[in-house]
Biopython code that builds the backbone (N, CA, C, O; Angstrom):
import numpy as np
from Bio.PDB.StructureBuilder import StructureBuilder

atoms = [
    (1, "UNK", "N", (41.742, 33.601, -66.493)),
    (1, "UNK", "CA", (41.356, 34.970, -66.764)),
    (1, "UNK", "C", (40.043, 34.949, -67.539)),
    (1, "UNK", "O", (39.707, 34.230, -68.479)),
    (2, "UNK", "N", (39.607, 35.593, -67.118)),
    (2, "UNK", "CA", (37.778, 35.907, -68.007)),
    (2, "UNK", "C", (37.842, 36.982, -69.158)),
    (2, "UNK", "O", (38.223, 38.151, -69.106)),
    (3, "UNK", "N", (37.273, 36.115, -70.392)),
    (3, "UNK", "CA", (37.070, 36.979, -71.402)),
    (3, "UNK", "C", (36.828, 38.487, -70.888)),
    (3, "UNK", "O", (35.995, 38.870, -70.065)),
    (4, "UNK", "N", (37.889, 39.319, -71.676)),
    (4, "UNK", "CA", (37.702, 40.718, -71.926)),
    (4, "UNK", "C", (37.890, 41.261, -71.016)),
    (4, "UNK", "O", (37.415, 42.390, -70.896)),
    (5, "UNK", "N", (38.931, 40.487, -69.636)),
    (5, "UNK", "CA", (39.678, 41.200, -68.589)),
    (5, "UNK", "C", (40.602, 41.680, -68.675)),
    (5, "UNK", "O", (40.880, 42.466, -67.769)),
    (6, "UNK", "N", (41.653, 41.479, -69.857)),
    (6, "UNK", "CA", (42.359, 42.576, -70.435)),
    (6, "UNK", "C", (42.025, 43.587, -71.029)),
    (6, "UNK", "O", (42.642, 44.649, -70.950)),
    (7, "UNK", "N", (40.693, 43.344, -71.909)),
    (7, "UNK", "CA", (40.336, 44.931, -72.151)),
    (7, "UNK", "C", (40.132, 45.971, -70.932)),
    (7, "UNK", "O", (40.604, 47.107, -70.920)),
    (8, "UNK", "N", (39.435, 45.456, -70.021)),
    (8, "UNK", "CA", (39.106, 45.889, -68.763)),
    (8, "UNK", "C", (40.008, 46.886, -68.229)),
    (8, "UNK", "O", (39.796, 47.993, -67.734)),
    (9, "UNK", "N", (41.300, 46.082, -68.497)),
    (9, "UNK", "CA", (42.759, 46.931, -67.817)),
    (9, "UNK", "C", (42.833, 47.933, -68.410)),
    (9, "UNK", "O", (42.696, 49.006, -67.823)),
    (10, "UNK", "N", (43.104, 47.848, -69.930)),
    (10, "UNK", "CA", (43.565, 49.020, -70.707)),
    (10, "UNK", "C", (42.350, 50.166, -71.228)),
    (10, "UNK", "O", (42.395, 50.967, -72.161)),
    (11, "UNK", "N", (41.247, 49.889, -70.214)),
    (11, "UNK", "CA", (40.399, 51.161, -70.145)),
    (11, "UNK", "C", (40.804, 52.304, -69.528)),
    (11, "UNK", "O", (41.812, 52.168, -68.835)),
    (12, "UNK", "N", (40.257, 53.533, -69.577)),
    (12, "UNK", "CA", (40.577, 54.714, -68.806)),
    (12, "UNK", "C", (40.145, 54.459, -67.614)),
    (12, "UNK", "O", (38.944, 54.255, -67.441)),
    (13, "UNK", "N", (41.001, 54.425, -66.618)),
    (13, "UNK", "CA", (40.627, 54.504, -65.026)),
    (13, "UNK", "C", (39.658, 55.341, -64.946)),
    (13, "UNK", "O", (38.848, 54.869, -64.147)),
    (14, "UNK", "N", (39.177, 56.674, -65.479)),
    (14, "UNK", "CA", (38.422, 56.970, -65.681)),
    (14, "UNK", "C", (37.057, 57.097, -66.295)),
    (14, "UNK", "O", (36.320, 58.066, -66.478)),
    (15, "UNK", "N", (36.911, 55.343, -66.653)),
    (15, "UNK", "CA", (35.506, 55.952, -67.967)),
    (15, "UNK", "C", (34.058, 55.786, -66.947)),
    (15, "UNK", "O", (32.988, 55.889, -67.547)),
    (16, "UNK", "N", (34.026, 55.621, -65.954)),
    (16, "UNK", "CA", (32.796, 55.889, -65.001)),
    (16, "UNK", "C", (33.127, 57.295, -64.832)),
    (16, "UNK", "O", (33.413, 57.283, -63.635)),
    (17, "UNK", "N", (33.290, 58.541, -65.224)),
    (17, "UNK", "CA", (33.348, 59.485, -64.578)),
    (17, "UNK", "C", (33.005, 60.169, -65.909)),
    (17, "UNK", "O", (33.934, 60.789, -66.427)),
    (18, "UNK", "N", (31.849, 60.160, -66.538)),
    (18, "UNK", "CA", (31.512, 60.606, -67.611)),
    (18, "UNK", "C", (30.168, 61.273, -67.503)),
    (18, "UNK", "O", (29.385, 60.894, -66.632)),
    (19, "UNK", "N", (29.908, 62.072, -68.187)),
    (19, "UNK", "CA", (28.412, 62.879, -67.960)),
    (19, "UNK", "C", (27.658, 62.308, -67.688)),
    (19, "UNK", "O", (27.140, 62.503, -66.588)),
    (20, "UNK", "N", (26.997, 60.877, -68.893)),
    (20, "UNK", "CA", (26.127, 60.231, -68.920)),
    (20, "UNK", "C", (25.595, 59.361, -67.550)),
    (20, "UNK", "O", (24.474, 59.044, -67.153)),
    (21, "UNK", "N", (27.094, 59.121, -66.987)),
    (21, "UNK", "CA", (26.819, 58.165, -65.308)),
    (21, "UNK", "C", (26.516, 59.109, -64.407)),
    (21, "UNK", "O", (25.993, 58.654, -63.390)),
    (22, "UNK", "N", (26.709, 60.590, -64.442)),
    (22, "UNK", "CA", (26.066, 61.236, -63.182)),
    (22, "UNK", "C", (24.935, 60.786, -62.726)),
    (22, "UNK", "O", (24.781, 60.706, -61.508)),
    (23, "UNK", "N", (24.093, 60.468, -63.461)),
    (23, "UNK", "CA", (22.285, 60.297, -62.404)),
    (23, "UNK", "C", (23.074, 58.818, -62.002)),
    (23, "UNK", "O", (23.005, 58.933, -60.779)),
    (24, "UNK", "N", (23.693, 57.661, -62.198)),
    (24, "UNK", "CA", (23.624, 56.693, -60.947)),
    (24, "UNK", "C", (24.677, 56.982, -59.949)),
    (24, "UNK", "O", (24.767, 56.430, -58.853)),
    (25, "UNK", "N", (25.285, 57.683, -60.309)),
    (25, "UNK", "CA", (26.382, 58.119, -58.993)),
    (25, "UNK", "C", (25.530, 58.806, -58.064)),
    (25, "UNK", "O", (25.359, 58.546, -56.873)),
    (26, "UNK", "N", (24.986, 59.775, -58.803)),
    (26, "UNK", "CA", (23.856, 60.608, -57.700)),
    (26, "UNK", "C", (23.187, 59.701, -56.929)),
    (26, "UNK", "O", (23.131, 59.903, -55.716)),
    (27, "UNK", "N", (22.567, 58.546, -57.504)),
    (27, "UNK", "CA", (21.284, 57.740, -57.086)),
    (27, "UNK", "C", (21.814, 57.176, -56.083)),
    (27, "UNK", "O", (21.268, 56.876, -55.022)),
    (28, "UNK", "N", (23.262, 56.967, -56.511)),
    (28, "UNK", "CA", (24.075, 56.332, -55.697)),
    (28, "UNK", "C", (24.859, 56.765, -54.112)),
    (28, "UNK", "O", (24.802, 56.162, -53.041)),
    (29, "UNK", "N", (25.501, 57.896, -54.434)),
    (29, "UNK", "CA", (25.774, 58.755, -53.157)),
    (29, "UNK", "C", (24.019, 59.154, -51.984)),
    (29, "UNK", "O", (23.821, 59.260, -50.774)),
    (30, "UNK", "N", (23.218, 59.242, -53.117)),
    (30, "UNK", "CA", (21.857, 59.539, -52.080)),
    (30, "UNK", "C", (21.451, 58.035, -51.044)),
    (30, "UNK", "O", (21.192, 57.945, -49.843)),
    (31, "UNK", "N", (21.526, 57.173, -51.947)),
    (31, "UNK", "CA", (20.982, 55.652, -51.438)),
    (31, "UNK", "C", (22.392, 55.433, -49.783)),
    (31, "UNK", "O", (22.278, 54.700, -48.800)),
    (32, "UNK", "N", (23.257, 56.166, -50.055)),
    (32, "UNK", "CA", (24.188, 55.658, -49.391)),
    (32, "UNK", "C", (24.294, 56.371, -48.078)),
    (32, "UNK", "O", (24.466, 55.886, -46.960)),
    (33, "UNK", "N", (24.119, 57.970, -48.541)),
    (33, "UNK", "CA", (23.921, 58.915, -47.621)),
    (33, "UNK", "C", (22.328, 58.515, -46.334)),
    (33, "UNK", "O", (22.245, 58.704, -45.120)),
    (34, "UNK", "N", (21.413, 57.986, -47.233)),
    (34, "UNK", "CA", (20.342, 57.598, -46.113)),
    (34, "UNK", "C", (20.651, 56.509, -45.735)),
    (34, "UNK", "O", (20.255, 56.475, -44.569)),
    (35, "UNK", "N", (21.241, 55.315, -46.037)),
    (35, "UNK", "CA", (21.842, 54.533, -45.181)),
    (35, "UNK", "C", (23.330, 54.645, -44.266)),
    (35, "UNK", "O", (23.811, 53.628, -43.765)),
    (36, "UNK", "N", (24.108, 56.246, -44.089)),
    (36, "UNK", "CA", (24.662, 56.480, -43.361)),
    (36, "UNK", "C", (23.845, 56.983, -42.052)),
    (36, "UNK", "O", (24.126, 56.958, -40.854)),
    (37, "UNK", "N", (22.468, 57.554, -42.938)),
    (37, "UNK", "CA", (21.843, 58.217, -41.328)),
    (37, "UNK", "C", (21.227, 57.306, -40.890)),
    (37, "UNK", "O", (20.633, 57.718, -39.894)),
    (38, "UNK", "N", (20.957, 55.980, -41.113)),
    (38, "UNK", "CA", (20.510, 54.549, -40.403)),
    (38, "UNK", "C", (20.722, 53.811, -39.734)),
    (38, "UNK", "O", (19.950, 53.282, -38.934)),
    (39, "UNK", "N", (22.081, 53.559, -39.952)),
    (39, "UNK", "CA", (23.223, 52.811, -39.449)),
    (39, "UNK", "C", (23.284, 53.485, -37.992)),
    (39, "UNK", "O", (23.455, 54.684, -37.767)),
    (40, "UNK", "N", (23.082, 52.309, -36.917)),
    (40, "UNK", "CA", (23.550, 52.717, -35.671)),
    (40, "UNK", "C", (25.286, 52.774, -35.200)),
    (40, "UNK", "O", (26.142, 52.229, -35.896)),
    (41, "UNK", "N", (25.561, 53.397, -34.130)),
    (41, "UNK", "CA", (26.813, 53.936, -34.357)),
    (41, "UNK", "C", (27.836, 52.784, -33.407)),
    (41, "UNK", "O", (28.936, 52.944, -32.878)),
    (42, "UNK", "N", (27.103, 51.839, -33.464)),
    (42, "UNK", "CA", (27.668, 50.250, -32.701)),
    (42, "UNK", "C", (28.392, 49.263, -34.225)),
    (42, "UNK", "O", (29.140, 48.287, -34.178)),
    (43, "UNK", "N", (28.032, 49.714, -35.011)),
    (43, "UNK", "CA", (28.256, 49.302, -36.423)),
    (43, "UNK", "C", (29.377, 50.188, -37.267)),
    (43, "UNK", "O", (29.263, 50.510, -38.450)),
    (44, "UNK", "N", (30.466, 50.502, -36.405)),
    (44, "UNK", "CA", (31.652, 51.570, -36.707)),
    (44, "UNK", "C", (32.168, 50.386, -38.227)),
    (44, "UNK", "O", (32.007, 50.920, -39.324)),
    (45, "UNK", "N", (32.446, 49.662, -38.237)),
    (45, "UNK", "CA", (33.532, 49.219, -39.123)),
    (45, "UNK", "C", (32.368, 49.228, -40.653)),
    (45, "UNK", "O", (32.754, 49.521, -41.784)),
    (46, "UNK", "N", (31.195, 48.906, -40.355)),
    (46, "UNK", "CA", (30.296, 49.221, -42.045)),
    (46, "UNK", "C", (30.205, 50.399, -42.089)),
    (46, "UNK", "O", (30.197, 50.757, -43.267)),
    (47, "UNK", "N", (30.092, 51.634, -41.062)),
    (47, "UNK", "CA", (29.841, 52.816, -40.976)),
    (47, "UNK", "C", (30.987, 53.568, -41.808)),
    (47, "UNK", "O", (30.837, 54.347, -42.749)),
    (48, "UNK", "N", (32.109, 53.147, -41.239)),
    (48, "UNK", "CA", (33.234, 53.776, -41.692)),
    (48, "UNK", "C", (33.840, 53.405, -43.472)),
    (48, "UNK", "O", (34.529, 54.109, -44.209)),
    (49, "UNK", "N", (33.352, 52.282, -43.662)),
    (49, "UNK", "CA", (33.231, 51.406, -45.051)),
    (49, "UNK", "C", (32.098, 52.699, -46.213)),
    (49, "UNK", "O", (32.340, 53.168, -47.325)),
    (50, "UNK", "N", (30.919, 52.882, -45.298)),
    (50, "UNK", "CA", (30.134, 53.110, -46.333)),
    (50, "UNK", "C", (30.430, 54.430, -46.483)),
    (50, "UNK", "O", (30.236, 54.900, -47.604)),
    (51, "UNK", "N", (30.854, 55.147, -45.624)),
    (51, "UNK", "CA", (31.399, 57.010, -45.537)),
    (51, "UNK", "C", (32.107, 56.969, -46.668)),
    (51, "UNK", "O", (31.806, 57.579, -47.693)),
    (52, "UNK", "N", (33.462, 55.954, -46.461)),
    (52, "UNK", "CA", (34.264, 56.129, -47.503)),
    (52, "UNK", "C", (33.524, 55.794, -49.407)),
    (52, "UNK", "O", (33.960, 56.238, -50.469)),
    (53, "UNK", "N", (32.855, 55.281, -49.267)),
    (53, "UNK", "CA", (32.171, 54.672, -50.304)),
    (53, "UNK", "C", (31.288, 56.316, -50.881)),
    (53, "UNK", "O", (31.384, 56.571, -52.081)),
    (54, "UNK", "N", (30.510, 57.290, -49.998)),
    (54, "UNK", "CA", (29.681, 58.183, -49.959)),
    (54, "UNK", "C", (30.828, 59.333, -50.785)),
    (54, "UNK", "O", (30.717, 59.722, -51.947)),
    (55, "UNK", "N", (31.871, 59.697, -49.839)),
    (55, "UNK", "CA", (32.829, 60.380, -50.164)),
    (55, "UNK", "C", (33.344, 60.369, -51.396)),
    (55, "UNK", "O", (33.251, 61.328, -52.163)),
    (56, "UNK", "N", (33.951, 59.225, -51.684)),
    (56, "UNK", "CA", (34.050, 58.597, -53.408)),
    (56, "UNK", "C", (33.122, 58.935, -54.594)),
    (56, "UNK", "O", (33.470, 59.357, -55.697)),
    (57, "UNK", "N", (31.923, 58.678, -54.172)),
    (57, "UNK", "CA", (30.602, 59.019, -55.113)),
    (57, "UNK", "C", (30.482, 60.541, -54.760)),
    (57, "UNK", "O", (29.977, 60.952, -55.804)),
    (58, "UNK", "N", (30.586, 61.336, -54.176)),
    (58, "UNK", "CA", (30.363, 62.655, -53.961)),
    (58, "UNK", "C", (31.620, 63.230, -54.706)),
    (58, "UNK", "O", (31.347, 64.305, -55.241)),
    (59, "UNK", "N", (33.079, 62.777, -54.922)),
    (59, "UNK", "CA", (34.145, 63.013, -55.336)),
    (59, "UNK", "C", (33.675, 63.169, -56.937)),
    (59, "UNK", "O", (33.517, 64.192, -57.603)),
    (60, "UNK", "N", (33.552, 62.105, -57.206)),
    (60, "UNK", "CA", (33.004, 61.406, -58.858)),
    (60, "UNK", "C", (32.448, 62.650, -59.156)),
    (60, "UNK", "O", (32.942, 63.678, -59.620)),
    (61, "UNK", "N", (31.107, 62.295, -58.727)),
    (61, "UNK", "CA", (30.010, 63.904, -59.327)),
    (61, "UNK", "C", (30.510, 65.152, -58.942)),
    (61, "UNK", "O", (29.742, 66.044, -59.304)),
    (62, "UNK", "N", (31.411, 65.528, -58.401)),
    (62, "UNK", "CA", (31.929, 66.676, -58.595)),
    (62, "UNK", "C", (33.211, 66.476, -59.172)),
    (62, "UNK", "O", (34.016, 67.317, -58.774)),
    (63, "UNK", "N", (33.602, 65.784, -59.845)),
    (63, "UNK", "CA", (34.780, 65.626, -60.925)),
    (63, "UNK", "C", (34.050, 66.061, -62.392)),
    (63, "UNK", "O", (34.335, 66.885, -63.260)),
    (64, "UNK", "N", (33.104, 65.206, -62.235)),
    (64, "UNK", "CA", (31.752, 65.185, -63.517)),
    (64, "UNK", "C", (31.003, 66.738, -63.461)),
    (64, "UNK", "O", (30.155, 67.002, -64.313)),
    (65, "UNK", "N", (31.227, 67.358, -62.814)),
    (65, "UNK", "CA", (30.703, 68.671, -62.968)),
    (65, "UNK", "C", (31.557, 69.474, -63.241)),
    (65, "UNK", "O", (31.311, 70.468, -63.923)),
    (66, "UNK", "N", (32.974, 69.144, -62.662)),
    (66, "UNK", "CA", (34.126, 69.961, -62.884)),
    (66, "UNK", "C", (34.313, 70.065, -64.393)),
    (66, "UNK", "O", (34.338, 71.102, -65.056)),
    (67, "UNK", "N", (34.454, 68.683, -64.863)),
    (67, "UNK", "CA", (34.509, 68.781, -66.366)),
    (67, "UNK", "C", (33.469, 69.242, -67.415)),
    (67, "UNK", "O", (33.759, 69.747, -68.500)),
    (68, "UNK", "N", (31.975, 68.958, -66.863)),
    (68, "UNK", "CA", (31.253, 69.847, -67.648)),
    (68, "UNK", "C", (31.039, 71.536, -67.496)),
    (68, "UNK", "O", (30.461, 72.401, -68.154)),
    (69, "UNK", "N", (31.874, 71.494, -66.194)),
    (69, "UNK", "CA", (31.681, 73.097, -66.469)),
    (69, "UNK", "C", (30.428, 73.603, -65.247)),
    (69, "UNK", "O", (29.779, 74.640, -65.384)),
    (70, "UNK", "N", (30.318, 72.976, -64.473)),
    (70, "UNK", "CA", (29.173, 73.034, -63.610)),
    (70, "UNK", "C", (29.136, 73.037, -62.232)),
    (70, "UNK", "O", (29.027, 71.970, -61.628)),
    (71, "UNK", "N", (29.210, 74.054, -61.674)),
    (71, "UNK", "CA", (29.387, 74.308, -60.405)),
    (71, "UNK", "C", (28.342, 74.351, -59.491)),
    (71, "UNK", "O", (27.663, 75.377, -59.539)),
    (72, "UNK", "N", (27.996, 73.410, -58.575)),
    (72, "UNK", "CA", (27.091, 73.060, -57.571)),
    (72, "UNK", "C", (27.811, 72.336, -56.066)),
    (72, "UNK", "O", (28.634, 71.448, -55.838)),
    (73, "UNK", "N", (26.899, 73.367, -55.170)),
    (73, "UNK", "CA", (27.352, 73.566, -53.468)),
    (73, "UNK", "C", (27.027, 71.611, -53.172)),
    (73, "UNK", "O", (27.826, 70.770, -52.759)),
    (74, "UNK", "N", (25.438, 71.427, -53.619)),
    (74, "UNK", "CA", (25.440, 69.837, -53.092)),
    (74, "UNK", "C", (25.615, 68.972, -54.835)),
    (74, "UNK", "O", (25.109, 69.098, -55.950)),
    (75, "UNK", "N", (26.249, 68.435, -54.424)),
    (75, "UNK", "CA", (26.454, 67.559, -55.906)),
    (75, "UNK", "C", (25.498, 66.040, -55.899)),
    (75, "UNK", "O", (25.266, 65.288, -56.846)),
    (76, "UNK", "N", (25.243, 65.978, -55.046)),
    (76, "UNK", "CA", (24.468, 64.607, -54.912)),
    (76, "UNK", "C", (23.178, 65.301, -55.046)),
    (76, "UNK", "O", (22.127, 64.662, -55.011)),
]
sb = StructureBuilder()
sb.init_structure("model")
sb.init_model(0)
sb.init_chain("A")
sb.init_seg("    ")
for serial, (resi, resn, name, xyz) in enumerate(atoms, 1):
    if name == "N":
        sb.init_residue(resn, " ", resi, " ")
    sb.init_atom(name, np.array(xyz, "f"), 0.0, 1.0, " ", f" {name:<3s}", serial, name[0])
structure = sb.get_structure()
């Protein structure tokens, strides 16, 4: 086990979902979203990998807005 992989555990499943991480989630859902419109559609199994990955980060920042109180149509 690697130093401070038990702390790891007994963090909040939640502590990436905090105000301060919105701009790399954003940076993040955007970087991902233009490499969904890249990806040719012969490449289903990364395609379908990275959607889910997009979806997740689009989830996040609108969790992170939910809690600050902030309501926006595109969250990325």
């Amino acid at each position: 086990m690697r130093h401070g992989h038990k702390a790891e555990r007994t963090r909040c499943p939640q502590a990436t979902h905090h105000s301060r991480h919105r701009p790399v989630w954003a940076e993040h859902a955007e970087r991902t979203r233009t490499f969904l419109g890249q990806i040719g559609a012969a490449r289903k199994t990364e395609r379908t990998r990275l959607q889910a990955d997009y979806d997740r980060a689009v989830r996040v920042i609108a969790e992170i807005d939910a809690a600050a109180g902030i309501h926006d149509e595109e969250p990325a």
